[in-house]
C-alpha positions in Angstrom: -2.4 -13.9 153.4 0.8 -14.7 151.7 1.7 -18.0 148.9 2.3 -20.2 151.9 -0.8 -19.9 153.5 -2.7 -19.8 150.1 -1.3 -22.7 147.6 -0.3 -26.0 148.9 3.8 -26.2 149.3 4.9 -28.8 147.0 7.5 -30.8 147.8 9.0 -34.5 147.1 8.5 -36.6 144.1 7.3 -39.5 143.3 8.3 -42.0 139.7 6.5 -45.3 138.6 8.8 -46.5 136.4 6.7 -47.4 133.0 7.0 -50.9 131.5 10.7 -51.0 131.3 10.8 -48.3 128.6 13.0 -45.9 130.6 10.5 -43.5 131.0 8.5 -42.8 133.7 5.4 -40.9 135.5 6.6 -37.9 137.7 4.0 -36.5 140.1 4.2 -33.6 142.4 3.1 -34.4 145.8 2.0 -31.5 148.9 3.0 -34.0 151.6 5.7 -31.0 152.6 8.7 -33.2 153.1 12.1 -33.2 151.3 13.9 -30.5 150.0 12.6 -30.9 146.0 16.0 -32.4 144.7 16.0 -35.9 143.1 19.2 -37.6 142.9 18.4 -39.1 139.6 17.7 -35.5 138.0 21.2 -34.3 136.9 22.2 -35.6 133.2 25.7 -35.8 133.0 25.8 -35.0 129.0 29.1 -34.8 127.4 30.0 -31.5 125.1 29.0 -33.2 121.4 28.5 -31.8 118.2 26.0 -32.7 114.8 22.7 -33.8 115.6 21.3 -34.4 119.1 20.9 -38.4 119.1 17.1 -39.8 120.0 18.9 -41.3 123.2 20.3 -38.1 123.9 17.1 -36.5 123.7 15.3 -39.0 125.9 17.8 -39.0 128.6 17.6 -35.4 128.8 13.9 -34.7 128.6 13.4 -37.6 131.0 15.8 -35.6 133.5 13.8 -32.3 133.2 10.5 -33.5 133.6 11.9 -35.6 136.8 13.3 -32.1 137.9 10.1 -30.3 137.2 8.3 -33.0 139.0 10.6 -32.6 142.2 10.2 -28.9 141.9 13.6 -28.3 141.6 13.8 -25.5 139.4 17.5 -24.7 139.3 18.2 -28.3 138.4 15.7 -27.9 135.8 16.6 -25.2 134.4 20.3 -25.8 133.8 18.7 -28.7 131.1 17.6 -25.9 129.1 18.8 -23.7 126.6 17.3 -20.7 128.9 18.3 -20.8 132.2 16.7 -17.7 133.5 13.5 -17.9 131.8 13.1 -21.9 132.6 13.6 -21.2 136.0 11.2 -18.4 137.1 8.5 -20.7 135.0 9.4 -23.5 136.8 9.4 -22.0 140.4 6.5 -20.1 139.6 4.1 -23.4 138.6 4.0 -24.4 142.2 4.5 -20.9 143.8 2.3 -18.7 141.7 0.2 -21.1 139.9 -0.4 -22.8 143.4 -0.4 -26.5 141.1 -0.3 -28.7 144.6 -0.1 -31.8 142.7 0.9 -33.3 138.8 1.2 -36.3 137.5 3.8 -35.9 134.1 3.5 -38.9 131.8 5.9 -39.0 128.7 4.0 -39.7 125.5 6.0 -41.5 122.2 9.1 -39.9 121.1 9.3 -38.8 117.3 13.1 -37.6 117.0 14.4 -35.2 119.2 10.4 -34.1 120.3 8.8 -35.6 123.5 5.2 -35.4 124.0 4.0 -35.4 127.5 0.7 -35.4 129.2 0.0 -33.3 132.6 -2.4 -34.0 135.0 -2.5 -31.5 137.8 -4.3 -30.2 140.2 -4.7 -26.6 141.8 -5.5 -25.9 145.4 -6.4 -22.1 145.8 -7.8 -21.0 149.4 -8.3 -24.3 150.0 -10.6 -24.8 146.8 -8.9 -27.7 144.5 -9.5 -28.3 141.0 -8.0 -30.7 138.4 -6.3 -29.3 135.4 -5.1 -31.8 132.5 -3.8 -31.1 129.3 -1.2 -32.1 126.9 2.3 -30.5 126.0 5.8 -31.2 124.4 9.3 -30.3 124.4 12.4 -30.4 122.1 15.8 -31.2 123.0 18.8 -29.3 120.8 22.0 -29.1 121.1 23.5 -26.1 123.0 25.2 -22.9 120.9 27.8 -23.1 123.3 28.2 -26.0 125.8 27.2 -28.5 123.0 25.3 -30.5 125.7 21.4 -31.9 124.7 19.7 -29.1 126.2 16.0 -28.0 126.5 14.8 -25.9 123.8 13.1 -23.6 126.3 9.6 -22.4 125.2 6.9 -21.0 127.8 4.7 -23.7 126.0 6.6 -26.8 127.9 4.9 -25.4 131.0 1.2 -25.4 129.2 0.7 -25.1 125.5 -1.3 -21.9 125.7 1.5 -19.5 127.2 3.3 -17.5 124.9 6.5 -15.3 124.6 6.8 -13.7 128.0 3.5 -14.8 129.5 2.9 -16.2 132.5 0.4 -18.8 134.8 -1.0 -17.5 137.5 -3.7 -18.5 140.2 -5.8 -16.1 142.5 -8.4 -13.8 142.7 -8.5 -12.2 139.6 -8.6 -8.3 139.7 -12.3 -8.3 137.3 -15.2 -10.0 138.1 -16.7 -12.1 135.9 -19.4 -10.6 133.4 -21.9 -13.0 131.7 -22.4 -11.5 128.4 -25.4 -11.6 126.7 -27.2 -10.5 123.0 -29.0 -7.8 122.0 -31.9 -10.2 122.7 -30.6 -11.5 126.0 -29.4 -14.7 125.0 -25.8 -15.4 126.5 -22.9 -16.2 124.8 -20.4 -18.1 126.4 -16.9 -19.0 124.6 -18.0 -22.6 124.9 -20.6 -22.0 122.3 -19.3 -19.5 120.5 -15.4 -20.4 120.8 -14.4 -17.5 118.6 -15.7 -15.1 120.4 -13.2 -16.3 123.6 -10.7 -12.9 123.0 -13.9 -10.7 122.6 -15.5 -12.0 126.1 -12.0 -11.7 127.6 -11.8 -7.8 126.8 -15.2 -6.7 127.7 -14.7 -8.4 131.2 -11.4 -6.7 131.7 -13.1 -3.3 130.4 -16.0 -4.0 132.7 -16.1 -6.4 135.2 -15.0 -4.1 137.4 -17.9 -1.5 136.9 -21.0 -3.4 136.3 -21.5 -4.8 140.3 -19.9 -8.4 139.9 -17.9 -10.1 142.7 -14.8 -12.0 141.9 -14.0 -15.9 142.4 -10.9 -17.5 142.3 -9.5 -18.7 139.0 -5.7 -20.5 137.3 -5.2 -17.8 134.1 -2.9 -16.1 131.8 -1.2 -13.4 132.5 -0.3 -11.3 129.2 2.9 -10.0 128.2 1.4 -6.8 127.4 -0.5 -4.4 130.4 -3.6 -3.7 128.3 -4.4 -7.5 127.3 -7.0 -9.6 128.7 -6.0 -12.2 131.5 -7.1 -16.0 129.4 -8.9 -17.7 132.1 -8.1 -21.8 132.0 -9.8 -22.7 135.6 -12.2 -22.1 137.3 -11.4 -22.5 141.0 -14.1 -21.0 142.9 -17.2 -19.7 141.0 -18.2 -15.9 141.3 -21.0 -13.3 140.7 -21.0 -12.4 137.5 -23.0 -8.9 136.3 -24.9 -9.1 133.2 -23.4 -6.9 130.1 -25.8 -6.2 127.2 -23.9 -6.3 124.0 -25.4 -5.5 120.6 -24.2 -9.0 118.8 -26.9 -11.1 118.0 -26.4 -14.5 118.6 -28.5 -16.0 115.6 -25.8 -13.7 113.3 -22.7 -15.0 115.3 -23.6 -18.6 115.1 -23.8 -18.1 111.7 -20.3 -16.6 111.2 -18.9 -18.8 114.1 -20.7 -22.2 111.4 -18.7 -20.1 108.3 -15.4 -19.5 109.3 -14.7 -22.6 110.4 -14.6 -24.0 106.6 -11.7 -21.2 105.9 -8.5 -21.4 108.2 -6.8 -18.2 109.1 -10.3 -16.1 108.4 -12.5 -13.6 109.8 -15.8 -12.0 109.4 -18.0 -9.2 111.0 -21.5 -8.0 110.3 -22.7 -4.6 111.7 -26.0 -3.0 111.2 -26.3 -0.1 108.2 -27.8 2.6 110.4 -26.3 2.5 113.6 -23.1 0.8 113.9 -24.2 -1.9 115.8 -21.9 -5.0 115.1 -23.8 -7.8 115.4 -21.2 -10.8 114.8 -17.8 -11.1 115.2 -15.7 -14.3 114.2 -12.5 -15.9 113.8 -10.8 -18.6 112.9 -6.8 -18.5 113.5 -4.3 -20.3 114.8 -2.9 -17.4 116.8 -6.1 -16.7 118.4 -5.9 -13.4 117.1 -8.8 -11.0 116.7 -8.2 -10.1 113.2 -11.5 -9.3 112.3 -11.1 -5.7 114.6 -7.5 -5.4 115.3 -6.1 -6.8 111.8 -4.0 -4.7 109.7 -3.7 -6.0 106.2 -4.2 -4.4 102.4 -8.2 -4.6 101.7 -7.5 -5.2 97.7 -10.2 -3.9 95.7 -12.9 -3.9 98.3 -11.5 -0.6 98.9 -12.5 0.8 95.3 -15.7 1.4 96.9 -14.2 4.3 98.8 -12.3 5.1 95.8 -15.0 5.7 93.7 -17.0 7.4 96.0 -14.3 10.0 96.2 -14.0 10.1 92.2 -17.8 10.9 91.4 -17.6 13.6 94.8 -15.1 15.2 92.8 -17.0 15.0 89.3 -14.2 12.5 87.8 -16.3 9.9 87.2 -20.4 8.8 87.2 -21.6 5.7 87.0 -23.1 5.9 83.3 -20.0 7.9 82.4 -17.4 6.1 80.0 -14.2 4.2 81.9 -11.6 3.5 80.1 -10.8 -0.7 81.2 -7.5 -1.5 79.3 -5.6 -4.3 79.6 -2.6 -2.1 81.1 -2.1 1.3 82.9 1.0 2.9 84.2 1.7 5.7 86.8 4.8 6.9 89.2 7.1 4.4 87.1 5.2 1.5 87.9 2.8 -0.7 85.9 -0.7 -2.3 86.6 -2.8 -4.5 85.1 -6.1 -6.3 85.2 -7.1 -10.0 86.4 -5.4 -12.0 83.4 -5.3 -8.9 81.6 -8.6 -8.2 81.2 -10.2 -5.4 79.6 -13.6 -3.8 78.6 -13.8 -2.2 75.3 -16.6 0.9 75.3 -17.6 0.4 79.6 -18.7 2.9 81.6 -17.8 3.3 85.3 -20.2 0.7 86.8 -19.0 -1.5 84.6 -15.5 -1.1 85.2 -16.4 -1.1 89.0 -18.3 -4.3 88.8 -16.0 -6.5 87.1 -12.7 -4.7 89.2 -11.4 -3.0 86.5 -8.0 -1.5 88.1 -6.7 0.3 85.1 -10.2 2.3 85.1 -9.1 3.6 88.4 -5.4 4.3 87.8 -6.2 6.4 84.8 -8.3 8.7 86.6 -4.8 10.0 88.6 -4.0 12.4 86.6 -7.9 13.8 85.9 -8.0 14.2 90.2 -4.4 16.0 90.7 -4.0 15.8 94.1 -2.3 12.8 96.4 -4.1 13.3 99.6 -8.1 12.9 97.9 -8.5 9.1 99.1 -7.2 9.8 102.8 -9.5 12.9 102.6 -12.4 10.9 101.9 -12.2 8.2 103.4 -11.5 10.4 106.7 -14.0 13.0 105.7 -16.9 10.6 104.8 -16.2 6.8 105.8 -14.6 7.7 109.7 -11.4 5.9 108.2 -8.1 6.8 109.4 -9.3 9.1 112.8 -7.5 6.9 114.9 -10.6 7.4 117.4 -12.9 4.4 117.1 -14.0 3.0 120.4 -16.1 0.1 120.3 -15.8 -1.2 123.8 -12.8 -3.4 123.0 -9.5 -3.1 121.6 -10.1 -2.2 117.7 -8.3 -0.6 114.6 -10.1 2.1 112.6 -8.1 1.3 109.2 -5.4 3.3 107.7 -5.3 5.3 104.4 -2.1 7.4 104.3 -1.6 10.5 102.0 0.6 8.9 99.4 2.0 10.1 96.0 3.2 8.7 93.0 3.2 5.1 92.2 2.2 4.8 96.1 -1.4 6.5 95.2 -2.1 4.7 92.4 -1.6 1.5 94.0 -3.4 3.3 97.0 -6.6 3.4 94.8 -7.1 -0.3 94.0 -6.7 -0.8 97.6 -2.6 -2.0 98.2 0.3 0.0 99.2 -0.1 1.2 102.7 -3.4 0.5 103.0 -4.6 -1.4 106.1 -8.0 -2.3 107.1 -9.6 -5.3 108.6 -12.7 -6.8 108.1 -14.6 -4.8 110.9 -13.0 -1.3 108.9 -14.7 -2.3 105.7 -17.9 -3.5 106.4 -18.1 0.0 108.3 -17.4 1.8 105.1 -19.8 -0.4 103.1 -22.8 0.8 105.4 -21.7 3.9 105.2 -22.2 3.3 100.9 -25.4 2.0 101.8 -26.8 4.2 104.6 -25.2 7.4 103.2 -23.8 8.2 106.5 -20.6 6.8 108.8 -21.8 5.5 111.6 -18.6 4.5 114.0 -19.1 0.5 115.0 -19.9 -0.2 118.6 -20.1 -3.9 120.1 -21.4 -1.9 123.4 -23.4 0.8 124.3 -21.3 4.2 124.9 -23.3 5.4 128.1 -22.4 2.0 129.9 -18.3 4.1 130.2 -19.2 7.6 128.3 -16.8 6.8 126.1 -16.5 9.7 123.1 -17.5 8.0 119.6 -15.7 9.3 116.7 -18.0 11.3 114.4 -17.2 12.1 110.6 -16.8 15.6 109.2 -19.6 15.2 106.7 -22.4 12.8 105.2 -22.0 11.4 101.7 -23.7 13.4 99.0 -27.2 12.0 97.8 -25.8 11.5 94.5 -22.8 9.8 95.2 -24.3 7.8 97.5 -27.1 6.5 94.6 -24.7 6.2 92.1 -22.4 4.0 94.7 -25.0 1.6 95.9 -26.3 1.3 92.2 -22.7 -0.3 91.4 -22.6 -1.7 94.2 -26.2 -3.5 93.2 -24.4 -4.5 89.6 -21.1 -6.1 91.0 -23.4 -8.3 93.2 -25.9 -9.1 90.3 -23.9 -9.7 87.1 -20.3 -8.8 88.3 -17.4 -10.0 90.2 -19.5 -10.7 93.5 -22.5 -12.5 91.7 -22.1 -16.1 92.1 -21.2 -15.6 95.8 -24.3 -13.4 96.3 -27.0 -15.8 94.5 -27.9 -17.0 97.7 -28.4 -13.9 98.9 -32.3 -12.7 98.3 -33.7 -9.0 98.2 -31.8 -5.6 98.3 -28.3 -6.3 97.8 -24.7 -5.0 97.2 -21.6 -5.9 96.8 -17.1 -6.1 95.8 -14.4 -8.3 95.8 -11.2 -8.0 96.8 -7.7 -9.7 96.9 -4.7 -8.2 97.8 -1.2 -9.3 97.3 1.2 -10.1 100.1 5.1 -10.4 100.2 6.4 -13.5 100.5 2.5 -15.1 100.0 1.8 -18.1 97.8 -1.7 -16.3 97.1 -3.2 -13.6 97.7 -5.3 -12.4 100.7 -9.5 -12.9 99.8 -11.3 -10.0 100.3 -15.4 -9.2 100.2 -18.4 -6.8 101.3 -21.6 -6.9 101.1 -24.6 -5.7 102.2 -28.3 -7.3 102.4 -31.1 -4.8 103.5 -29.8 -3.0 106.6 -27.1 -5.3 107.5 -23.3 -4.8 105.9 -20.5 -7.7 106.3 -17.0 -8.5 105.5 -14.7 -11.1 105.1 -11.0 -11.8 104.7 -9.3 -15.1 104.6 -5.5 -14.6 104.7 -4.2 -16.6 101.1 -7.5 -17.2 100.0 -7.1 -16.4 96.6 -10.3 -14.3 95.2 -12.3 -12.4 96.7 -15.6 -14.4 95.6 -13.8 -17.6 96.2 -13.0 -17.9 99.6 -14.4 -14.7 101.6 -17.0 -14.8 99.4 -19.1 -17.3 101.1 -18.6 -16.3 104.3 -19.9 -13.1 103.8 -23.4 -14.6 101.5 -23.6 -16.9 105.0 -23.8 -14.2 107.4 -26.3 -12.3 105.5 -28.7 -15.0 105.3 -28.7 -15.2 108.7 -29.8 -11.3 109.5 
């Protein structure tokens, strides 16, 4: 069946002039007749210069949404500062996105921006739906014509669409899945809106193979291949297949609850033993699942893989003397504690729990050899394999080989170091459960998909000696006031990391509470016990 037959034809326009303020209410009409053109569309701007005026501005954003209204897409177009683009967007919001009706009211003016409201409606098959939301546009002045044009974002046709994306309508190529808990309880992106880009992949993984039928629906189409479709409508309901996931839903609702008090952070929580992530969460802007696809510096959360490769090697122990001083150079370069701390006399769990970095630094030299962090945390933690397959799209962290002044600031956790909150609260169950365990947010036999396996289990020594710091930093060190709320058997490190350009550093923290491990970052946060802190203590108490 081709567009014709499928989406209403929209033609014809209709304006209801709005209390003599020059603006007006544009509505796209099927009744079929016309051509799409509006006399009153054209602006005839003269080339300017400086500022585009308010009245410039208003004229010109009056005559684009009258020409979007009419569904005249050239004459659109040519009001923007991207003809090409503007166009296809425009042609395709009636052709592709089969809208068969909208109703475009101009909001108040601030400057050169126009709000405007939408209210369509999209007729699929024969199935209609109402769609309303609200948008806005700027008007500059053109690079080269100097005309009031149009500055052409995909987010004038819906706030949601970004660089290259698209609107679509149709039968969408997976079937829905209704996703459920390890328990059975479903979660739906209503409930758990963070979750949204999580639900999106596994029904694009595997709404296809689990036995669901699909309906008809107004989404997203991504710029890149492997990226989920965004549904925005449901047009005509269809058969979803169950998928068992091994979230818990009393753990997500509890990291959905914390990271709304943070903006731009994330949080996972995955069991000790097995992998088995059990809450996933974000709050961004971008939408972005940081929490498993970030790549960012992991500070000094990341001296707990340091230190477990120092006591492997026999460089340090935990009741072993640690030289804390206030400053420590290597390669050139020179590092120094919080406020330039230091700790007279401490031994190595000390130094651990209170994020000593000079205590690290110095023990360069005693190891000799650049690559002994990538080797163990590829070796032991599963870091850096480039293999992890959870059942959605996920990075496995990165620890480089680097040398001089690069592997010093390698061991405190910054250089090129990049991990995300999912990559270390996998290497803090690995500290607690002695063994890596690659994170999984599926089972593997539902697509025999390979899990990645490390080359050997932490020594029982190392493995003592690293929870036993880890129990100190969460007790009487850095992590402590963040953990107090945390009961029973517990573990812990801080973290911030500094970024380029960044007012304050990225907040950083792990922890672990019986057989549950969970990490944190909120981007600028400042420390790690300030601002991650919390989120992680929140999560735990809800395991």
């Amino acid at each position: 069946m081709n567009g014709a037959a499928k989406g209403a034809i929209v033609g014809g326009v209709f304006l209801a002039m709005v209390g003599g303020a020059g603006y007006g209410v544009y509505a796209l009409v099927g009744d079929g007749g016309g051509d799409g053109r509006n006399g009153d569309t054209a602006v005839k701007a003269e080339k300017g210069s400086g500022p585009v005026t308010d009245k410039e501005a208003a004229q010109t954003a009056k005559a684009f949404l009258d020409a979007w209204a009419a569904g005249d897409a050239r004459a659109a177009a040519e009001l923007t500062n991207n003809v090409q683009a503007a166009q296809s967007a425009v042609a395709d919001y009636r052709a592709k996105a089969y809208v068969s009706k909208a109703v475009i009211t101009p909001g108040t003016q601030t400057g050169t921006t126009i709000p405007f409201g939408v209210a369509a409606e999209v007729t699929y098959e024969g199935a209609t739906k109402p769609l309303a939301y609200e948008s806005k546009l700027t008007v500059v002045r053109g690079l080269t014509s100097g005309k009031p044009l149009v500055d052409w974002q995909p987010s004038v046709i819906h706030p949601q669409l970004q660089k290259d994306e698209k609107l679509r309508a149709g039968a969408p190529a997976a079937p829905p899945v209704k996703a459920v808990d390890r328990n059975g309880e479903e979660l739906s992106a209503e409930k758990y809106p963070s979750l949204r880009p999580v639900l999106d992949q596994l029904r694009q993984t595997y709404g296809g193979k689990a036995g669901g039928r699909a309906g008809a629906e107004l989404w997203i189409e991504p710029a890149a291949q492997d990226a989920p479709k965004r549904t925005l409508l449901t047009l005509v309901e269809g058969e979803p297949s169950t998928l068992k996931t091994y979230l818990d839903a009393k753990v997500q609702a509890a990291a959905e609850k914390a990271v709304a008090k943070y903006p731009e952070s994330s949080v996972v929580a995955v069991q000790t033993g097995n992998g088995h992530i059990l809450a996933v969460a974000n709050n961004r802007k971008d939408g972005f699942n940081a929490a498993m696809e970030g790549r960012r510096a992991p500070g000094s959360t990341m001296k707990v893989v340091t230190a477990a490769m120092l006591i492997d090697r026999g460089k340090a122990a935990a009741d072993k003397p640690s030289e804390c001083t206030k400053d420590a150079s290597w390669g050139g370069r020179s590092f120094h504690n919080l406020n330039h701390f230091e700790l007279p006399g401490a031994n190595f769990a000390t130094s651990f729990a209170k994020s000593c970095n000079t205590a690290f630094i110095k023990q360069i030299d005693d190891v000799n050899d650049d690559g002994a962090l990538a080797k163990e945390a590829r070796e032991v933690f599963g870091l850096g394999l480039d293999n992890w397959k959870t059942g959605i799209r996920s990075t496995d962290g990165e620890v480089p080989v680097a040398a001089g002044a690069e592997a010093a600031a390698e061991y405190i956790g910054q250089g090129r170091i990049t991990m995300n909150p999912l990559n270390v609260a996998s290497f803090t169950a690995t500290a607690r459960s002695g063994a890596f365990h690659q994170p999984l947010l599926v089972s593997p036999e539902l697509d025999g998909r390979p899990i990645a396996q490390a080359a050997r289990q932490m020594k029982p020594s190392v493995q003592q000696q690293l929870v036993r710091m880890m129990k100190l930093t969460a007790t009487s060190g850095t992590a402590a006031q963040a953990m107090s709320s945390v009961g029973g058997d517990k573990g812990a490190k801080t973290g911030s990391a500094e970024v380029d350009g960044a007012g304050s550093p990225d907040s950083w923290f792990t922890g672990y509470s019986g057989d549950v491990a969970a990490a944190a970052m909120v981007e600028a946060g400042g420390h790690g016990g300030d601002a991650a802190g919390p989120l992680v203590a929140a999560v735990l108490n809800a395991s």
